[in-house]
C-alpha positions as CSV (number, residue, x, y, z in Angstrom):
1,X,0.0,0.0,0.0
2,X,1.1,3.7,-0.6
3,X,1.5,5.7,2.8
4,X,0.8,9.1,3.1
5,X,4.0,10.3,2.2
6,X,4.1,8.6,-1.1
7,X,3.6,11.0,-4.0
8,X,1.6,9.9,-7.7
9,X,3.3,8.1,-9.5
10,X,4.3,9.4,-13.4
11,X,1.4,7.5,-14.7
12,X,-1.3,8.7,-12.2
13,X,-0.1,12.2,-12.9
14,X,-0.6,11.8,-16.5
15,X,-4.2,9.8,-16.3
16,X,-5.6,13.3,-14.1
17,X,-4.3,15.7,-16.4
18,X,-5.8,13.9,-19.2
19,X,-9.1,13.8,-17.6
20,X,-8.8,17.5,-16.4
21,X,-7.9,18.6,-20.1
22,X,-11.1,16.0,-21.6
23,X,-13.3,17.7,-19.2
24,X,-12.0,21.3,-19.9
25,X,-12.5,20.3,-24.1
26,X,-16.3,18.8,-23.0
27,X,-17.1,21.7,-20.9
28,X,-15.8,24.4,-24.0
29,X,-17.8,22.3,-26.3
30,X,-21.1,22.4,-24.5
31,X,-20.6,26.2,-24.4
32,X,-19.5,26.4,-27.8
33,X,-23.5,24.8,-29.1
34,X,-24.9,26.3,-26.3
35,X,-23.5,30.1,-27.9
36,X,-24.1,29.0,-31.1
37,X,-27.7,28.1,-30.2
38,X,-28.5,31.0,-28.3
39,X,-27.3,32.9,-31.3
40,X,-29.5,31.4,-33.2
41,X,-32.0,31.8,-31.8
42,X,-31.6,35.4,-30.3
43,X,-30.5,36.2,-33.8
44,X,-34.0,35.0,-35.6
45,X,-36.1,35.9,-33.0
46,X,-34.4,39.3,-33.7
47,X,-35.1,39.4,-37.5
48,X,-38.6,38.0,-36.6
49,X,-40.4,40.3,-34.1
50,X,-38.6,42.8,-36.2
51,X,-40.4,41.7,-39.3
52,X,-43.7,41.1,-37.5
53,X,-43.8,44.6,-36.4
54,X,-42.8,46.2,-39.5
55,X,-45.8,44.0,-41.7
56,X,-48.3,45.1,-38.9
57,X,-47.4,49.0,-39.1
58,X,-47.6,48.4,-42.9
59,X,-50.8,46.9,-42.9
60,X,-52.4,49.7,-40.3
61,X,-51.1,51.9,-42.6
62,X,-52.4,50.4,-45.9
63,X,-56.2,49.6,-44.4
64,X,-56.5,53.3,-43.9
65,X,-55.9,54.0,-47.7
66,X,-58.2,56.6,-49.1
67,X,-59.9,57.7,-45.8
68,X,-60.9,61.6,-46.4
69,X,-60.7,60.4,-50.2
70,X,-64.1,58.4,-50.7
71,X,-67.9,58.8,-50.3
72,X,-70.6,56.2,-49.4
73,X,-71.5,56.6,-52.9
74,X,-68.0,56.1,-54.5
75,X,-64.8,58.3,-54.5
76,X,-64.9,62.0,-53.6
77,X,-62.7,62.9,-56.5
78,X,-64.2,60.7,-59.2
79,X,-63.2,63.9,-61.8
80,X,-59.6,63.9,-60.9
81,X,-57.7,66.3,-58.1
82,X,-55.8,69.4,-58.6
83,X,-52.8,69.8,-55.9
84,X,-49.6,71.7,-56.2
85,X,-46.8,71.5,-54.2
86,X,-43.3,74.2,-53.8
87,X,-43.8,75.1,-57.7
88,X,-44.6,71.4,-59.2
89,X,-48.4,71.0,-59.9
90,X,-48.5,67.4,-59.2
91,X,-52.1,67.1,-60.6
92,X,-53.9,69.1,-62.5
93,X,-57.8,67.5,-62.8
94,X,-56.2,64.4,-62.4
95,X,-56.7,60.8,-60.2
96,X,-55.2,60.1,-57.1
97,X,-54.7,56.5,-55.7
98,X,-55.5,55.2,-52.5
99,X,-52.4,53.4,-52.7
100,X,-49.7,53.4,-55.5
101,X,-46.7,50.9,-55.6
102,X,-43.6,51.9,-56.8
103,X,-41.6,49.2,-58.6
104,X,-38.2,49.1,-57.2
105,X,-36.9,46.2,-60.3
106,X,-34.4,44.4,-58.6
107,X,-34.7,46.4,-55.3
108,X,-37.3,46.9,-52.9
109,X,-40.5,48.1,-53.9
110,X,-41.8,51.2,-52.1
111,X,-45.7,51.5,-51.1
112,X,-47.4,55.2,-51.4
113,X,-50.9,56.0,-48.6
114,X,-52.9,58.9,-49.2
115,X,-55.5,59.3,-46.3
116,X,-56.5,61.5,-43.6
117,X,-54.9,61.2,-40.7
118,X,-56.8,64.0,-39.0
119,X,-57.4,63.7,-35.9
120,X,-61.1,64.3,-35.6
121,X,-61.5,61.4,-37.9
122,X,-62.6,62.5,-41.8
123,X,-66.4,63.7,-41.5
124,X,-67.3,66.3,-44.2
125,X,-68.3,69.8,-43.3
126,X,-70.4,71.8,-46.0
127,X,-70.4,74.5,-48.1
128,X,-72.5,76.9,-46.9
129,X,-71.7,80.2,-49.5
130,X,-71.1,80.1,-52.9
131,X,-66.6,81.0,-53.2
132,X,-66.3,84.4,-55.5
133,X,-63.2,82.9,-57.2
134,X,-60.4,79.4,-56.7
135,X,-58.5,81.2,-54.5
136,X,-61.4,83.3,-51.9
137,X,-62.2,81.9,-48.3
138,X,-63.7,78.9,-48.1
139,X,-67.5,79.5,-46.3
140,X,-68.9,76.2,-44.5
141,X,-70.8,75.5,-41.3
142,X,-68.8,73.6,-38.8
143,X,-64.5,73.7,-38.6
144,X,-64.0,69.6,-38.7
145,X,-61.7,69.5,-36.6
146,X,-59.4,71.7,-38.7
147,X,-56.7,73.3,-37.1
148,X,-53.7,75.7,-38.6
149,X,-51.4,73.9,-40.8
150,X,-54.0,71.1,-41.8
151,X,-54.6,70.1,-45.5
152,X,-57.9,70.2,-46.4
153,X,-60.1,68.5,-49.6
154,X,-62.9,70.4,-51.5
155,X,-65.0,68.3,-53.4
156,X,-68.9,68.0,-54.5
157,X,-70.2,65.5,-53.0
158,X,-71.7,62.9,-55.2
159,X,-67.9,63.3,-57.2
160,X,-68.5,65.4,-59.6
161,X,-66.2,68.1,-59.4
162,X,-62.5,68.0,-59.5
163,X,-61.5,67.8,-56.0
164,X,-58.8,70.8,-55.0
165,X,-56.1,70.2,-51.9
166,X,-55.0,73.0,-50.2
167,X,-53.6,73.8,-47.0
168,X,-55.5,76.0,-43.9
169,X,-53.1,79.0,-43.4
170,X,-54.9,80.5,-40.3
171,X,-57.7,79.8,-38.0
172,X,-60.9,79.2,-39.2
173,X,-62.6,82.7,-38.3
174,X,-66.4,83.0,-37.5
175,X,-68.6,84.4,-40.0
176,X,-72.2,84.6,-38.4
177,X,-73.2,81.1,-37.7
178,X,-70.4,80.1,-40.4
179,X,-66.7,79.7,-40.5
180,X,-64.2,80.9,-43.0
181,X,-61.5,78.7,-44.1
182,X,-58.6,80.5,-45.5
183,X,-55.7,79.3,-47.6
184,X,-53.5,82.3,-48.9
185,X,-50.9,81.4,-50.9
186,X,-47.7,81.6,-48.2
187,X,-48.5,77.7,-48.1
188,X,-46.3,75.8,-50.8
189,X,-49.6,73.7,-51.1
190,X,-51.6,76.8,-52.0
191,X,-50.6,78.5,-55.7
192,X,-52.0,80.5,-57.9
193,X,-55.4,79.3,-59.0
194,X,-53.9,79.6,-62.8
195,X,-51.2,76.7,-62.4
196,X,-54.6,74.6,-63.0
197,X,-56.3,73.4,-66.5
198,X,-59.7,74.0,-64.5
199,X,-59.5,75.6,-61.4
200,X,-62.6,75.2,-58.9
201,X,-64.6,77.8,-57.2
202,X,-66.7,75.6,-54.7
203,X,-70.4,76.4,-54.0
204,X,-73.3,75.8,-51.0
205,X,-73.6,72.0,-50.7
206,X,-70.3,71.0,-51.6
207,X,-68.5,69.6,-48.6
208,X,-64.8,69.6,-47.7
209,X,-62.6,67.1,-46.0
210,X,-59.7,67.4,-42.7
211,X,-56.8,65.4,-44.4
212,X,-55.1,66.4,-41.0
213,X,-51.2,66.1,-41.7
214,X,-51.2,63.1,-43.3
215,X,-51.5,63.7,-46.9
216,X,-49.1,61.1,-49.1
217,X,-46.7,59.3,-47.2
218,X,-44.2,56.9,-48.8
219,X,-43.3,53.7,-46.6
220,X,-40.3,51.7,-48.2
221,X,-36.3,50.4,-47.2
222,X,-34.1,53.0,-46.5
223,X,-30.4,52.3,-45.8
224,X,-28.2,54.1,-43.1
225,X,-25.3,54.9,-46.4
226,X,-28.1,55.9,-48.8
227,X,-26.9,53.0,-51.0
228,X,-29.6,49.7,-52.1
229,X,-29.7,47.4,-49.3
230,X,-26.4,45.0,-49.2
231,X,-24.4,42.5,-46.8
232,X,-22.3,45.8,-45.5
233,X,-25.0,48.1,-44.7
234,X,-28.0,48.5,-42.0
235,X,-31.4,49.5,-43.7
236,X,-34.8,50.4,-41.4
237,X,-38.3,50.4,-42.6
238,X,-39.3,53.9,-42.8
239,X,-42.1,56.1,-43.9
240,X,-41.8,59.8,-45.0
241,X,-44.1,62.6,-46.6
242,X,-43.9,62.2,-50.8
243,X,-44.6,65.8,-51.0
244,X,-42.3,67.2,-48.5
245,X,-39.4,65.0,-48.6
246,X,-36.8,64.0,-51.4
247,X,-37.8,61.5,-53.7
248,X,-34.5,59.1,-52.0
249,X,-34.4,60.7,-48.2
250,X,-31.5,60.0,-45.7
251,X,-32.0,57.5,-42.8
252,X,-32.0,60.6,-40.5
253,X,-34.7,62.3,-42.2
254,X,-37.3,59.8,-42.2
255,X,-39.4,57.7,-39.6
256,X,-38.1,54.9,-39.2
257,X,-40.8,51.7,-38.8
258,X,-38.9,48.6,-38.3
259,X,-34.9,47.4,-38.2
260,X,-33.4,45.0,-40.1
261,X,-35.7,44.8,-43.2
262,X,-34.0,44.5,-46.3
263,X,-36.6,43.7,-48.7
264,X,-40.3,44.8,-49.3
265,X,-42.2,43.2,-52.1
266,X,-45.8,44.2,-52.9
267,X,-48.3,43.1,-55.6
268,X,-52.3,45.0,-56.7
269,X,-54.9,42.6,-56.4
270,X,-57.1,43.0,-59.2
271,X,-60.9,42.5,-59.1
272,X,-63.3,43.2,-62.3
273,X,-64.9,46.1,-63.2
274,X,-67.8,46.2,-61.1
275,X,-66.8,43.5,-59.1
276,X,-65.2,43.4,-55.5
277,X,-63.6,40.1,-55.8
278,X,-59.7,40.1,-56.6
279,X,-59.2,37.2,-59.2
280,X,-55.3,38.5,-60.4
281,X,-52.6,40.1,-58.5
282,X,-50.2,41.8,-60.6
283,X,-46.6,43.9,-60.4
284,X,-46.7,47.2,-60.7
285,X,-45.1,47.6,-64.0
286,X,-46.4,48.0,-67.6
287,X,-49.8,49.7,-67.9
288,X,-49.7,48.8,-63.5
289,X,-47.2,51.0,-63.1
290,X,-49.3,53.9,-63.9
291,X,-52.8,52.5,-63.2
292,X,-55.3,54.4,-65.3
293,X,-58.7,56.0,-63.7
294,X,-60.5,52.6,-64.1
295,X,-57.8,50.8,-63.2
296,X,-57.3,51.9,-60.3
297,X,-61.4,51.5,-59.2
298,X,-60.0,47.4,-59.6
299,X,-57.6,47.6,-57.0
300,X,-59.1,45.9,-54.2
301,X,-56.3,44.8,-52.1
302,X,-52.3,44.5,-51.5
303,X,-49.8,41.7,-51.1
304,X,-46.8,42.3,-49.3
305,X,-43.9,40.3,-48.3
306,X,-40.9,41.7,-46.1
307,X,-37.8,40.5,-45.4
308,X,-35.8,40.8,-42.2
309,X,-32.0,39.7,-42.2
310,X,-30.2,38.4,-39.1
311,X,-26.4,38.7,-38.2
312,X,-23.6,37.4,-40.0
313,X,-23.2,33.6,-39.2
314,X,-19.9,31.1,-39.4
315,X,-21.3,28.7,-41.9
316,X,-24.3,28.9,-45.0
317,X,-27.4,28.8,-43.0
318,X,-30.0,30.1,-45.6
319,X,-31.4,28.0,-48.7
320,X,-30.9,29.5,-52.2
321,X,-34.1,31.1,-52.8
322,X,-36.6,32.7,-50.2
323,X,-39.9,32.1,-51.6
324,X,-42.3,35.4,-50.5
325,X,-45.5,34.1,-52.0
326,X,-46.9,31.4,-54.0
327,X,-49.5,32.5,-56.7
328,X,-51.3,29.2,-57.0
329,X,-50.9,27.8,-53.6
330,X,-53.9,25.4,-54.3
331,X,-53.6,24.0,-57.8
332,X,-50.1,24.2,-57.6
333,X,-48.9,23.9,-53.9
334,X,-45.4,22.7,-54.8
335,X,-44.5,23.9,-58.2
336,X,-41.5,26.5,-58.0
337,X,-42.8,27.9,-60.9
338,X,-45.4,29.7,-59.4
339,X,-43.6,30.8,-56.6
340,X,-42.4,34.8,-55.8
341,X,-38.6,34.0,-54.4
342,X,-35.8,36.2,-54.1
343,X,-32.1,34.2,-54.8
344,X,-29.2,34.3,-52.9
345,X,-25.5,33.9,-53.4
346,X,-23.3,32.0,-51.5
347,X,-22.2,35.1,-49.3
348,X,-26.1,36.1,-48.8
349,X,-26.8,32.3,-47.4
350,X,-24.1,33.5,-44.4
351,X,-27.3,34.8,-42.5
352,X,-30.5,34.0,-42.0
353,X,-33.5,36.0,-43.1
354,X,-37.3,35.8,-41.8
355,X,-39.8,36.4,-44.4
356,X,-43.3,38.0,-43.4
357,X,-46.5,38.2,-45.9
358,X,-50.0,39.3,-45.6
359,X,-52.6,40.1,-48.2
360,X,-54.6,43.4,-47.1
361,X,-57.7,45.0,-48.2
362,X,-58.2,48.5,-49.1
363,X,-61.3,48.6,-47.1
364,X,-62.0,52.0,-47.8
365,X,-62.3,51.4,-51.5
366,X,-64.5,48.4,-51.0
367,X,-66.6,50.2,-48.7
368,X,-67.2,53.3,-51.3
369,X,-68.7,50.3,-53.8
370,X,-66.6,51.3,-56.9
């Protein structure tokens, strides 16, 4: 037997420091897939609440379409708009959409809202004294809510006049029982009543819309270096003013919606004339990309896919191709060929992406029956 004085022997010492090291590797490699794991999954749940709250901010956005633009009976500006903006007469007697998509080609696409987003909601006050000329106060019996600074929509009613925008450049004063609405041309939205084909001179019984601050606002990807989304940059979500901004605005000068979304893909769907049920969905390019009058009345609903992207990874962790949408998921629930999918290179595959799609109705356009 060894006493207590005895030491271990060569062999002993060896056998321990092997087990010490084997334990040590183990304990390394436990911690090694438990990092990589909770990477993993930090890492997509990132991407995927980030995603999730980006499609529902677009879809809040996209169900308000055309509120402050339609009637129960049908649109409010059935005969086209006439709106100018800092010198550019954006249209002159001509239609605006509820919602326009901007084909981005091999880029994102970018989604365009007009609505009210007043905040006394969009019920009509009326015309309560005939207008002397296009540019003379604006008589009608209630304020709506309107406050200084608000845009504001003259129309007839039943859609028969050419709807004008123009912007509230003072207080609504009191006239009588009345108010007076004035828009003087110190607002860039307010020009001289000549810039227009057909200018408008509203009369008693026409009505006229709080469009609040909303106006047009442009919701698309928007990278921190100005540049398309790539592996080396970080793009946001955003949403800024069409009219007031620049057509391709800087990170820091829009409101950002969501991180990490690289992608936003978007599609019309397409009912009949007459009808309210969408049988096509179609990109926005070739006679889409600039929807006539009657086109546009078919444009029933949206499809939108966004895609988030997670950090970079050690290995390929992503397929080749993230499909966004199948277009025949019933007839052909398995046939690529039908399928809306984005392809990725072999440096693209180093993350991992979440991809989010909804299809959402224009609700205020269904509602108004055209």
């Amino acid at each position: 037997m060894r006493t207590r004085n005895q030491g271990l022997s060569l062999v002993e010492l060896m056998v321990a420091v092997t087990l010490a090291l084997i334990t040590v590797v183990v304990v390394m490699q436990v911690l090694s897939v438990y990092e990589a794991r909770k990477r993993t999954a930090t890492v997509g749940t990132d991407a995927e609440i980030s995603a999730a709250f980006g499609l529902y901010m677009l879809e809040r956005e996209i169900r308000m379409a055309g509120a402050g633009f339609t009637m129960p009976a049908g649109l409010a500006c059935a005969a086209g708009v006439n709106l100018h903006y800092n010198g550019t007469t954006l249209a002159d007697a001509e239609p605006l959409a509820p919602l326009l998509i901007v084909d981005g080609g091999a880029g994102p696409d970018r989604i365009r809202v007009l609505r009210s987003n007043a905040n006394f909601g969009v019920a009509p006050t009326t015309v309560v004294g005939n207008m002397a000329s296009a540019d003379a106060n604006v008589i009608v019996n209630g304020t709506a809510g309107l406050t200084t600074g608000d845009l504001l929509l003259a129309a007839a009613p039943d859609g028969s006049k050419i709807c004008t925008i123009m912007q509230l450049t003072d207080v609504a004063a009191p006239a009588g029982s009345a108010f007076q609405l004035p828009h003087e041309s110190t607002s860039l939205y307010n020009p001289d009543p000549s810039v227009f084909t057909t200018p408008v001179s509203y009369s008693v019984g026409d009505i006229v819309m709080n469009l609040g601050r909303g106006g047009l606002r442009t919701i698309g990807v928007i990278c921190g270096d100005g540049a398309a989304p790539g592996l080396t940059n970080s793009c946001d979500l955003a949403s800024f003013d069409a009219f007031e901004s620049d057509a391709n605005p800087a990170l820091a000068d829009v409101d950002s919606i969501a991180p990490q979304v690289i992608d936003l893909q978007a599609q019309y769907g397409v009912a009949p004339a007459g009808s309210q049920t969408v049988n096509e969905w179609v990109d926005a390019t070739g006679a889409w990309a600039a929807p006539s009058a009657n086109d546009l009345r078919r444009i029933k609903a949206v499809r939108i896919a966004i895609v988030t992207r997670g950090n970079l990874e050690r290995e390929e962790v992503s397929p080749a191709s993230l499909v966004l949408w199948n277009d025949d998921p019933v007839a052909n629930p398995a046939d690529p060929a039908s399928d809306k999918s984005i392809a990725l290179d072999a440096d693209q595959r180093m993350y991992r992406y979440k991809v989010l799609t909804v299809v959402v109705p224009l609700i205020n356009v269904i509602w108004a029956g055209v």
